[in-house]
C-alpha positions in Angstrom: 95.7 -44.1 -123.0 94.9 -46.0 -126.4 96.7 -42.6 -127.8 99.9 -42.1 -125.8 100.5 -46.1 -126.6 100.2 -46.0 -130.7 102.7 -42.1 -129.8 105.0 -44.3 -128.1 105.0 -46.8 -130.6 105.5 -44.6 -133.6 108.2 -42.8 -130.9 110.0 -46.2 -130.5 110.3 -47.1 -134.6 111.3 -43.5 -135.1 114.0 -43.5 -132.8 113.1 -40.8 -131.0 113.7 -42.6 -127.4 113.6 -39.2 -125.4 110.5 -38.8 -126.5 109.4 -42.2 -126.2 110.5 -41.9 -122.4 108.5 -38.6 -122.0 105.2 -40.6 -122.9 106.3 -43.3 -120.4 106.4 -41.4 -117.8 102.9 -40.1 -118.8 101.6 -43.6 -118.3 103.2 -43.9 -114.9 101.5 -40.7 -114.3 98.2 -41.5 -115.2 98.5 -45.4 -113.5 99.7 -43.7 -110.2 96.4 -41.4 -110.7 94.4 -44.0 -111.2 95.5 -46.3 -108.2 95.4 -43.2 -106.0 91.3 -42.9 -106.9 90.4 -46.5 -106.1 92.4 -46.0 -102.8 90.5 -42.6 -102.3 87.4 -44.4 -102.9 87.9 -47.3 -100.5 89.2 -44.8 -97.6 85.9 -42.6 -98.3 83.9 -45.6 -97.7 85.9 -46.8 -94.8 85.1 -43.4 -93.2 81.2 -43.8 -94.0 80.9 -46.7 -91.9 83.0 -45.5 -88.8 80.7 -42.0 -88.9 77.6 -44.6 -89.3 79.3 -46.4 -86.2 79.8 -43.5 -84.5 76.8 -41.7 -84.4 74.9 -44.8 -84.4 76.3 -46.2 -81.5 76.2 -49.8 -83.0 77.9 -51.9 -85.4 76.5 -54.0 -88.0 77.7 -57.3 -90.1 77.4 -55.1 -93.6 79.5 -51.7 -92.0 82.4 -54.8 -90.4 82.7 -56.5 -94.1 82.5 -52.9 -96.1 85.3 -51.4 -93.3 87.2 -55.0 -93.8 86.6 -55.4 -97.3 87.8 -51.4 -97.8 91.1 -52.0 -95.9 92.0 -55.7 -97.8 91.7 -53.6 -101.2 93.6 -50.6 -99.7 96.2 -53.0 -98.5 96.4 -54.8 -101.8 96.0 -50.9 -104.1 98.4 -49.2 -101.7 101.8 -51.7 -102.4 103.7 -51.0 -104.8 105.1 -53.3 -107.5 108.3 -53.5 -106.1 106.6 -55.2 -102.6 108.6 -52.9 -100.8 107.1 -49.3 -101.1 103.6 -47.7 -101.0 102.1 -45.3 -103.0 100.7 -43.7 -99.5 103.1 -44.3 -96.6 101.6 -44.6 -93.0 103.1 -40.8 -92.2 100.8 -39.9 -95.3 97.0 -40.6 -94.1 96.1 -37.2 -92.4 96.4 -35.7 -95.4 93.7 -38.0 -97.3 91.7 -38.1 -94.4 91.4 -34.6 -94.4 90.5 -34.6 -97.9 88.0 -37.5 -97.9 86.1 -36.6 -94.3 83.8 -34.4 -95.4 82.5 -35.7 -98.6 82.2 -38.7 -96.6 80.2 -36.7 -93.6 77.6 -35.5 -96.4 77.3 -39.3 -97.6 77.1 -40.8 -94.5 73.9 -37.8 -94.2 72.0 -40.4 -96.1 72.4 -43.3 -94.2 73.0 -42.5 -90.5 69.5 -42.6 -88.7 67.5 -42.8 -91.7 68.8 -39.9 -93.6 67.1 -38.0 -90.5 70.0 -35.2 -90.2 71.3 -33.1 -93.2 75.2 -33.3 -94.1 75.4 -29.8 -92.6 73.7 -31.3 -89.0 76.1 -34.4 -89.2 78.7 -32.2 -89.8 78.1 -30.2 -86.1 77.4 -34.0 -84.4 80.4 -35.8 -85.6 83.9 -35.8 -83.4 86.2 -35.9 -86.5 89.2 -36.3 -84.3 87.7 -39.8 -83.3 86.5 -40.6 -87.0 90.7 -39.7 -88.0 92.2 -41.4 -85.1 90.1 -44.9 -85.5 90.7 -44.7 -89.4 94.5 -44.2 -88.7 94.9 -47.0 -86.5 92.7 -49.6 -88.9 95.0 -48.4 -91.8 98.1 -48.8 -89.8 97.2 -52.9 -89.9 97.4 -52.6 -93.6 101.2 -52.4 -93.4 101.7 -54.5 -89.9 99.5 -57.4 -91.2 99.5 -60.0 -94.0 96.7 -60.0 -96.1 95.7 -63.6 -94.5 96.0 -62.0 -91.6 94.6 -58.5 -91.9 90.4 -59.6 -91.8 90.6 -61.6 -88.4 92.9 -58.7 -86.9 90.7 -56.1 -88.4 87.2 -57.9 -87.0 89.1 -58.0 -83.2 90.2 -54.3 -83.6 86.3 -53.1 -84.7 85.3 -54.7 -81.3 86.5 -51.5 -79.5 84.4 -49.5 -81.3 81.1 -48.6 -80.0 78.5 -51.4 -80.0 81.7 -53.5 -81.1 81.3 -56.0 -78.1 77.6 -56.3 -78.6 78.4 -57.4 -82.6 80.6 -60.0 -81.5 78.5 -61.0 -79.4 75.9 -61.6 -81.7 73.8 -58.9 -80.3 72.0 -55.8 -81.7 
């Protein structure tokens, strides 16, 4: 980036704006990129704790603050500058889901039950349709609620998860 800002700059003093504006969209480029990896990131590791949950059949304090934590940053990654767009719109999350599920299946591999099943085993045992469906519906908060909101709605909807109502209970 360090390059295509001392090209714009030389672009700029040289008067030569079209090329000037071909740089900035460049930039745009690459920052749109860039924001779109972090909020790849945070979605795979969103997914990782929902396999974990489901094939666990429980839910821990650590997989409720990762799944929160992942959705604040989304939420916070995923509006635009304007405060009035996203760079992923709620019709939009199939798509990354589909791309992110089975990396996350083979990471989850070496968590879920000890690292006891291969990513290729986890793959046969999870019900991606229920991984996609409770990822969709914690994402949809991201654009209903405020981010003062969004943790205390998120911790009530991982309750209806397995082993949700045991967590707030305070059992394990």
């Amino acid at each position: 980036m360090t390059q295509e800002l001392i090209d714009l700059r030389s672009c700029i003093q040289e008067g030569r704006y079209a090329d000037a504006l071909v740089i900035i969209d460049e930039l745009e480029g690459m920052s749109k990129q860039a924001i779109l990896r972090n909020i790849q990131a945070y979605l795979r590791i969103l997914l990782i704790h929902l396999i974990k949950n489901q094939l666990e059949q429980r839910l821990t304090n650590y997989w409720v603050a990762s799944i929160r934590n992942s959705l604040m940053e989304i939420k916070k990654l995923n509006l635009k500058d304007n405060k009035k767009s996203y760079y992923i719109n709620l019709n939009e999350w199939d798509n990354c889901i589909e791309d992110e599920i089975e990396i996350a299946v083979g990471d989850a591999s070496v968590e879920v039950l000890n690292g006891m099943y291969n990513e290729f085993k986890l793959t046969e045992m999870v019900d991606r349709n229920q991984i996609i469906q409770s990822a969709l519906k914690l994402l949809a908060l991201t654009y209903s609620y405020s981010a003062k909101e969004l943790p205390a709605i998120v911790a009530e909807n991982l309750t209806q998860l397995v082993g949700g109502e045991d967590w707030k209970a305070g059992r394990r």
